[in-house]
Each structure stands twice: as C-alpha cells, then as structure tokens.
N, CA, C and O of each residue as an XYZ file, in Angstrom:
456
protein
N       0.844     -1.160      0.000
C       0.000      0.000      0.000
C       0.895      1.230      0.000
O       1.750      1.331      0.880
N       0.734      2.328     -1.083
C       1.304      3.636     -1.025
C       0.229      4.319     -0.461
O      -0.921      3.965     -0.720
N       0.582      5.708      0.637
C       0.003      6.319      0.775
C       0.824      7.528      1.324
O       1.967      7.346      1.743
N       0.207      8.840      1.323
C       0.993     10.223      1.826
C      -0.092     10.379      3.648
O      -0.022     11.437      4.273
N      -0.911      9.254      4.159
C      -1.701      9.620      4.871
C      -0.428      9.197      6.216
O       0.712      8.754      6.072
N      -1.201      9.555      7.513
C       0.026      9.893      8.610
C      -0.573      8.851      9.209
O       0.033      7.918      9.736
N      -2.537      9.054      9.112
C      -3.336      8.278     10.154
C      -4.366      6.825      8.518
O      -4.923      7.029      7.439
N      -4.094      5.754      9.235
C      -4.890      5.166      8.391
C      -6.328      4.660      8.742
O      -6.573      4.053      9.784
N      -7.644      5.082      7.391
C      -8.744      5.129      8.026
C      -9.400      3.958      8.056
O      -8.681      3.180      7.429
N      -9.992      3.608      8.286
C     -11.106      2.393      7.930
C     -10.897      1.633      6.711
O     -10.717      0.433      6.917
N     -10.869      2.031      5.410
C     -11.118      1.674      4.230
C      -9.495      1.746      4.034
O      -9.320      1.284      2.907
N      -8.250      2.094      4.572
C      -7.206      1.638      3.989
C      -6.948      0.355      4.859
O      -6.359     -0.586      4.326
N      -7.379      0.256      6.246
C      -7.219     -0.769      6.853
C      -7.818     -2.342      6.014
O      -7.455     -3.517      5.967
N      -8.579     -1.762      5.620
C      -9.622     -2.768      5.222
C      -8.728     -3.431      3.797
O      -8.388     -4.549      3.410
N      -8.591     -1.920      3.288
C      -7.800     -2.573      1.965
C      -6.500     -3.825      2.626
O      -6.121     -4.767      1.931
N      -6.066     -3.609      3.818
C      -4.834     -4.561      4.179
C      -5.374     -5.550      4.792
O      -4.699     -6.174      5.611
N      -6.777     -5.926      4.513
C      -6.941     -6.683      5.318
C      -7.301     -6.774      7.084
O      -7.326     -7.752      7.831
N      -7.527     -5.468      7.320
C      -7.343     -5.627      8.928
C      -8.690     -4.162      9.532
O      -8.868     -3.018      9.113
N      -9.304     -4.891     10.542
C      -9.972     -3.505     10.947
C      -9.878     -3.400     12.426
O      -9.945     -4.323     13.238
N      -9.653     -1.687     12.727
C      -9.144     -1.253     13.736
C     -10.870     -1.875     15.030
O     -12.045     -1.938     14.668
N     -10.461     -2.109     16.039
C     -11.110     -2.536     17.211
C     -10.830     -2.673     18.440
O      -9.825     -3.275     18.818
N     -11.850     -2.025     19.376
C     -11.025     -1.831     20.802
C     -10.168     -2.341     21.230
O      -9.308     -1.713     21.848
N     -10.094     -4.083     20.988
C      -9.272     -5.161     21.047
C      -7.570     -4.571     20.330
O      -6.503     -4.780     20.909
N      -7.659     -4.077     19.437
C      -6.773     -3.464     18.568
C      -6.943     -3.872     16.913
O      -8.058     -3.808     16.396
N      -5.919     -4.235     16.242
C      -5.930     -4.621     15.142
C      -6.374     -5.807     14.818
O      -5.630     -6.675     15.274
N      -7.521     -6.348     14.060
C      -8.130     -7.213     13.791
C      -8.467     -7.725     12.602
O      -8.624     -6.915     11.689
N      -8.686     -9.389     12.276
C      -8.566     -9.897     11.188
C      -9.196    -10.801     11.597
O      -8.573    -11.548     12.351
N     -10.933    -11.219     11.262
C     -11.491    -13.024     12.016
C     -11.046    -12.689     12.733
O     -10.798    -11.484     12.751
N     -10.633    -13.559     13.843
C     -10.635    -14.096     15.162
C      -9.261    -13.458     15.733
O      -9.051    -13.351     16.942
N      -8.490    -13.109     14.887
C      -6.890    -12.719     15.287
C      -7.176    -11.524     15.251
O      -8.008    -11.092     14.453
N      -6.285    -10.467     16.451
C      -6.184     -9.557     16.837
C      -4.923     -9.340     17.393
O      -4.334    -10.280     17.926
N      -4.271     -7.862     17.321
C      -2.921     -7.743     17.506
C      -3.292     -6.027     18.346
O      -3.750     -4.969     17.915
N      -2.991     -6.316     19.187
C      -3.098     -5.948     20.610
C      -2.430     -3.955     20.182
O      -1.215     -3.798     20.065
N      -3.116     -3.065     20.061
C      -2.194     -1.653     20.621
C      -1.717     -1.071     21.333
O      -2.125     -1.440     22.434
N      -0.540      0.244     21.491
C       0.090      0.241     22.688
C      -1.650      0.862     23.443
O      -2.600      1.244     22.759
N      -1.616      0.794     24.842
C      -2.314      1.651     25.796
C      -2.617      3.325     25.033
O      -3.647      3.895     24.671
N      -1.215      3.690     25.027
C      -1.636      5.624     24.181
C      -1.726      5.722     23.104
O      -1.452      6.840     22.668
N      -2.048      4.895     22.323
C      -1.943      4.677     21.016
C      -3.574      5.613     20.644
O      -4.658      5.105     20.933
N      -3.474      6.801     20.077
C      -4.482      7.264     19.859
C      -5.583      7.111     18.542
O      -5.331      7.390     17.369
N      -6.686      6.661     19.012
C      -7.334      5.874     17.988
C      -9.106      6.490     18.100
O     -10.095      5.961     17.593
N      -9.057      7.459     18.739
C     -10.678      8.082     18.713
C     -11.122      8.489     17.856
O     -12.339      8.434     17.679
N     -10.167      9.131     16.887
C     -11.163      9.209     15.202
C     -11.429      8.336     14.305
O     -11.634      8.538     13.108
N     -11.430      7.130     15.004
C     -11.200      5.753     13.835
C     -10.246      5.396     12.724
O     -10.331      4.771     11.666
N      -9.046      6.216     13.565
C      -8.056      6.213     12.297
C      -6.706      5.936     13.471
O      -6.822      6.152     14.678
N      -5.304      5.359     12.727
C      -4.182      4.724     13.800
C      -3.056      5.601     12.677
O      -3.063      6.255     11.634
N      -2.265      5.146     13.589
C      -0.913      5.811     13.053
C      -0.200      5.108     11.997
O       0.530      4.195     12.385
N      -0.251      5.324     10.806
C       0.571      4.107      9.650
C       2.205      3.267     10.446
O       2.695      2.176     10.157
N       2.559      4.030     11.213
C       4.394      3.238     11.191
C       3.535      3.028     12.608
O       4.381      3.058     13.502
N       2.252      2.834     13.172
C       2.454      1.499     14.306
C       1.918      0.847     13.732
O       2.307     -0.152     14.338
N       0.924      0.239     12.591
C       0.284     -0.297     12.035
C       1.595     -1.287     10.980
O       1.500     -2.469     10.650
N       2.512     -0.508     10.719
C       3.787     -1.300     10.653
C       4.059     -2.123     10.976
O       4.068     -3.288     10.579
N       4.500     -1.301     12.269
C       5.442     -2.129     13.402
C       4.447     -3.293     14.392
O       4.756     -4.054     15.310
N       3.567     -3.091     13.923
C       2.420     -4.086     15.269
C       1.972     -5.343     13.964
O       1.782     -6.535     14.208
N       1.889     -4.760     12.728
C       1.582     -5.730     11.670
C       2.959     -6.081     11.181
O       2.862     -6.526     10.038
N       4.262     -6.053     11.621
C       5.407     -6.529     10.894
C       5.662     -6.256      9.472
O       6.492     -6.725      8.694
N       4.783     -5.422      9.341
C       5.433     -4.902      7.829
C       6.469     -3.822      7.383
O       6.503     -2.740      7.970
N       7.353     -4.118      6.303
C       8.317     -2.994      6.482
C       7.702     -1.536      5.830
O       6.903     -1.452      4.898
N       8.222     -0.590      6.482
C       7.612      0.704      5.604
C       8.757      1.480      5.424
O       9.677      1.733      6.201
N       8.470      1.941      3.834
C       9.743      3.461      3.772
C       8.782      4.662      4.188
O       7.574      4.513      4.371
N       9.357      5.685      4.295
C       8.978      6.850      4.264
C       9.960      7.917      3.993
O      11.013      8.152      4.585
N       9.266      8.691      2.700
C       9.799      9.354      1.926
C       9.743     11.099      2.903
O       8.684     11.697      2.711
N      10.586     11.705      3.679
C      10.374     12.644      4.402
C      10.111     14.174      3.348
O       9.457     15.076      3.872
N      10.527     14.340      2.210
C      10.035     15.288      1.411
C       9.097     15.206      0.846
O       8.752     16.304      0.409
N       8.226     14.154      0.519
C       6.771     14.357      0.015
C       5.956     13.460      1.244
O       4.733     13.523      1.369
N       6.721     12.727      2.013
C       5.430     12.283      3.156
C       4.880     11.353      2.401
O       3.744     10.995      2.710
N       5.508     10.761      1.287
C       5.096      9.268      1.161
C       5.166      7.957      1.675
O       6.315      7.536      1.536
N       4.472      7.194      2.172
C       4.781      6.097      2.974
C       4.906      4.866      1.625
O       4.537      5.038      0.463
N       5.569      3.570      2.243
C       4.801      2.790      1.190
C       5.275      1.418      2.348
O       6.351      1.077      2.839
N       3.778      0.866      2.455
C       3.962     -0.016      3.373
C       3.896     -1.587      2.304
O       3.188     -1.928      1.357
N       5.221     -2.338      3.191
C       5.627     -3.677      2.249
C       4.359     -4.742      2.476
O       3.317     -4.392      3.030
N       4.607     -6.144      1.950
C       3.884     -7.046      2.489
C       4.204     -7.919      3.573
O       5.390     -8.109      3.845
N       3.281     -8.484      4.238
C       3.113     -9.157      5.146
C       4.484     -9.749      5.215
O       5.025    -10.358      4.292
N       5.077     -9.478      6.583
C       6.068    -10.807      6.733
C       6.190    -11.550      8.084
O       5.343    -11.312      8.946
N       7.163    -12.413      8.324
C       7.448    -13.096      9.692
C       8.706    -12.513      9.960
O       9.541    -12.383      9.065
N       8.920    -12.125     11.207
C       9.895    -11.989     11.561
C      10.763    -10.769     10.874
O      11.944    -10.557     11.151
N       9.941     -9.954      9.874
C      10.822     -9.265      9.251
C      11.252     -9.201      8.001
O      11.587     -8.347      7.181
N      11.088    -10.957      8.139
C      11.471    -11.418      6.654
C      10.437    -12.017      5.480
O       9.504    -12.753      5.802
N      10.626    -11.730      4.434
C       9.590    -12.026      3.391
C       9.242    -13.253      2.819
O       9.866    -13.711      1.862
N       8.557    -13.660      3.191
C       7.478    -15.121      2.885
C       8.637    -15.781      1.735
O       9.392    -16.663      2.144
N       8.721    -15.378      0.494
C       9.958    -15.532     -0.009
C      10.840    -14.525     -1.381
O      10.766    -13.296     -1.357
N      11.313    -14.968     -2.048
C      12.217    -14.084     -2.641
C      11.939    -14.042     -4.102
O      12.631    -13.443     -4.925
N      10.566    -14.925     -4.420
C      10.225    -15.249     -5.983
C       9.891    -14.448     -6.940
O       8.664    -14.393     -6.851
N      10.157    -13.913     -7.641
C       9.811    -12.707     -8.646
C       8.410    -13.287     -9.097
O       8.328    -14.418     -8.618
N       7.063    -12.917     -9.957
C       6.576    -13.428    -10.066
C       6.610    -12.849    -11.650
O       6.788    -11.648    -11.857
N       6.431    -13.781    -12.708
C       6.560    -13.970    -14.184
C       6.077    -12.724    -14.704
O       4.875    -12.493    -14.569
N       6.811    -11.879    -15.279
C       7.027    -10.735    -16.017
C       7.254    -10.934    -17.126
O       7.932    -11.933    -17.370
N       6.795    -10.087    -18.253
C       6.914    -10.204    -19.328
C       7.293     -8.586    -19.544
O       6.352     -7.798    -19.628
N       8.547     -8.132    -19.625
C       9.026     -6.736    -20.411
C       9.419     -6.567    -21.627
O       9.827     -7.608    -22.142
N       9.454     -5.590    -22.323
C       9.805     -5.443    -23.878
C      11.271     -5.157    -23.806
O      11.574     -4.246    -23.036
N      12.530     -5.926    -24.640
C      13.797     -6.087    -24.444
C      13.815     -4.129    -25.343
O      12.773     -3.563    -25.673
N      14.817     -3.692    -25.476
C      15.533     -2.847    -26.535
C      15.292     -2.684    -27.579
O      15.615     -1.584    -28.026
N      14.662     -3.589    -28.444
C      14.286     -3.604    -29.959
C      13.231     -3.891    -29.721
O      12.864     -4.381    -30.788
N      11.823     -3.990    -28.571
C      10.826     -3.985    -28.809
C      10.122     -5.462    -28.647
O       8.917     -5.486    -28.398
N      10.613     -6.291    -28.738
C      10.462     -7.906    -28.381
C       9.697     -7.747    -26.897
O       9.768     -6.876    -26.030
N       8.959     -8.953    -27.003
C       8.398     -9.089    -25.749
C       9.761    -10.055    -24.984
O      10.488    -10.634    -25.791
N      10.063    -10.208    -23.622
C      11.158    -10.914    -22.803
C       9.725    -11.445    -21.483
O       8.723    -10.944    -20.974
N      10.526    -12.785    -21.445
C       9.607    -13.139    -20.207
C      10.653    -13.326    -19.283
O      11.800    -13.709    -19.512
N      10.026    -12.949    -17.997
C      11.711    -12.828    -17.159
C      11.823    -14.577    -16.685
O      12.970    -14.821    -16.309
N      10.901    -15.801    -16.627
C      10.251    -16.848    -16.669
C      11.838    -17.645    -17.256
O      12.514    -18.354    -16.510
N      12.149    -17.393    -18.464
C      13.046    -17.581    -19.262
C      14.784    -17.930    -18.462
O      15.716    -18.709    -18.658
N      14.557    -17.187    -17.830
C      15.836    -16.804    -16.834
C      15.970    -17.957    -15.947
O      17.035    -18.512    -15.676
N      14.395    -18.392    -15.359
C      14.644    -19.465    -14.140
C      16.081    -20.384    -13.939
O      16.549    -21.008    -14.892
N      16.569    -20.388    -12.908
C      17.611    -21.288    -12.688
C      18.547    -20.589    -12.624
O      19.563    -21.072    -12.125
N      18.563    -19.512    -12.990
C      19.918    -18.385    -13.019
C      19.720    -17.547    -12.489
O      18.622    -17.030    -12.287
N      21.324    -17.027    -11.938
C      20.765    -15.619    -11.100
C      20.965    -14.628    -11.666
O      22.060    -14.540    -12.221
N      20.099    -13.580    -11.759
C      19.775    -12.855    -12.485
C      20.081    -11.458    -11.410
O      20.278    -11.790    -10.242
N      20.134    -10.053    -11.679
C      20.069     -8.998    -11.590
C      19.081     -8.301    -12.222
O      19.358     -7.873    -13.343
N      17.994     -8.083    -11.778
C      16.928     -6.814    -11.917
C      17.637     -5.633    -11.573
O      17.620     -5.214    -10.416
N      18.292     -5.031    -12.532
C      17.967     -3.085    -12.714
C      16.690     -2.292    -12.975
O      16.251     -2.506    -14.105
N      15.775     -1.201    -12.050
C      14.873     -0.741    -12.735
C      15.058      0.547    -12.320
O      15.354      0.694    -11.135
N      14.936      1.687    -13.133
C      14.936      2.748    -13.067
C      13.562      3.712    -13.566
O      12.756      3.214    -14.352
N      13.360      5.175    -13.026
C      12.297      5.229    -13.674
C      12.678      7.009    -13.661
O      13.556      7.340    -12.864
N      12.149      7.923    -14.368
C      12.458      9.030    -14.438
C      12.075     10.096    -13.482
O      12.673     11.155    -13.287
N      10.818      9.597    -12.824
C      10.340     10.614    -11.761
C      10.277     10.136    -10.554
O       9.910     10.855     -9.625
C-alpha cells in the first residue's frame, strides 16, 4: 500500500486486510493488541504502528510524506524471494519473459524518471 496519509482510516485498513477494534488490530478471530496511548478516537491509527504491530516494512519518503507499506512478513522477513513472471519489452521492442531466466541468477535493474 502507497500512501501520503500519517493516520490510516477504515477503508485503507480494510484494503490490508485488517480492521481497527477496541481489542486493537483485527482480522477473524486474530487480533494484535495496541500500545495503551496509542491514539485511535477518530477511527483512524498511526501508519508506522500499524507497521510495526503488523510486521510490515515501511519506507517513508520525508520530502513528500510518502509512505509505502511492504507485504506481510514473519519476523521481518519475506514469505519468499520469488519474482513473479514478467513479461518486459527487451531494446528492440520484443516481448522478454523474465520466466526464461529461471535457474539463473539474475540482476533486476529498474529505473524510472520521476
């Protein structure tokens, strides 16, 4: 999830899967507990505890106040390391499936202008 928001509301929670409840953070039956001062009376939580209490990694971009929160992990670490099958256009316009590559290790460069 990208977002420039500080507090996340209902409907971004939801988008992650999770809705805020006295209990704390909730999903079915699982719930992940908030601190005590954790201020939550407008129905909205703080994105980097929603992070740190959901184990997800987040950047935050301090000149535009962009967040971008990662996916779900254990411990920190990411479920696993699998690219999932891409198809990019090589230099001359060809379609490339990155699929092609399997078995080798490869280097992803991506750059982008803005």
């Amino acid at each position: 999830m990208i977002t420039t928001d500080e507090r996340l509301d209902a409907d971004a929670l939801a988008e992650l899967g999770w809705e805020l409840k006295p209990e704390g953070l909730c999903r079915d039956e699982q719930c992940v507990p908030l601190p005590a001062d954790a201020d939550t009376s407008d129905g909205r939580v703080d994105t980097g505890l929603v992070a740190e209490r959901l184990r997800r990694p987040m950047a935050l971009d301090t000149a535009t106040g962009l967040r971008a929160l990662g996916p779900e992990t254990d411990g920190g670490v990411l479920p696993s390391a699998t690219l999932p099958d891409l198809e990019l256009t090589d230099v001359d316009g060809n379609p490339f499936s990155l699929q092609a590559l399997h078995g080798r290790r490869t280097l992803l460069v991506a750059w982008a202008s803005w």
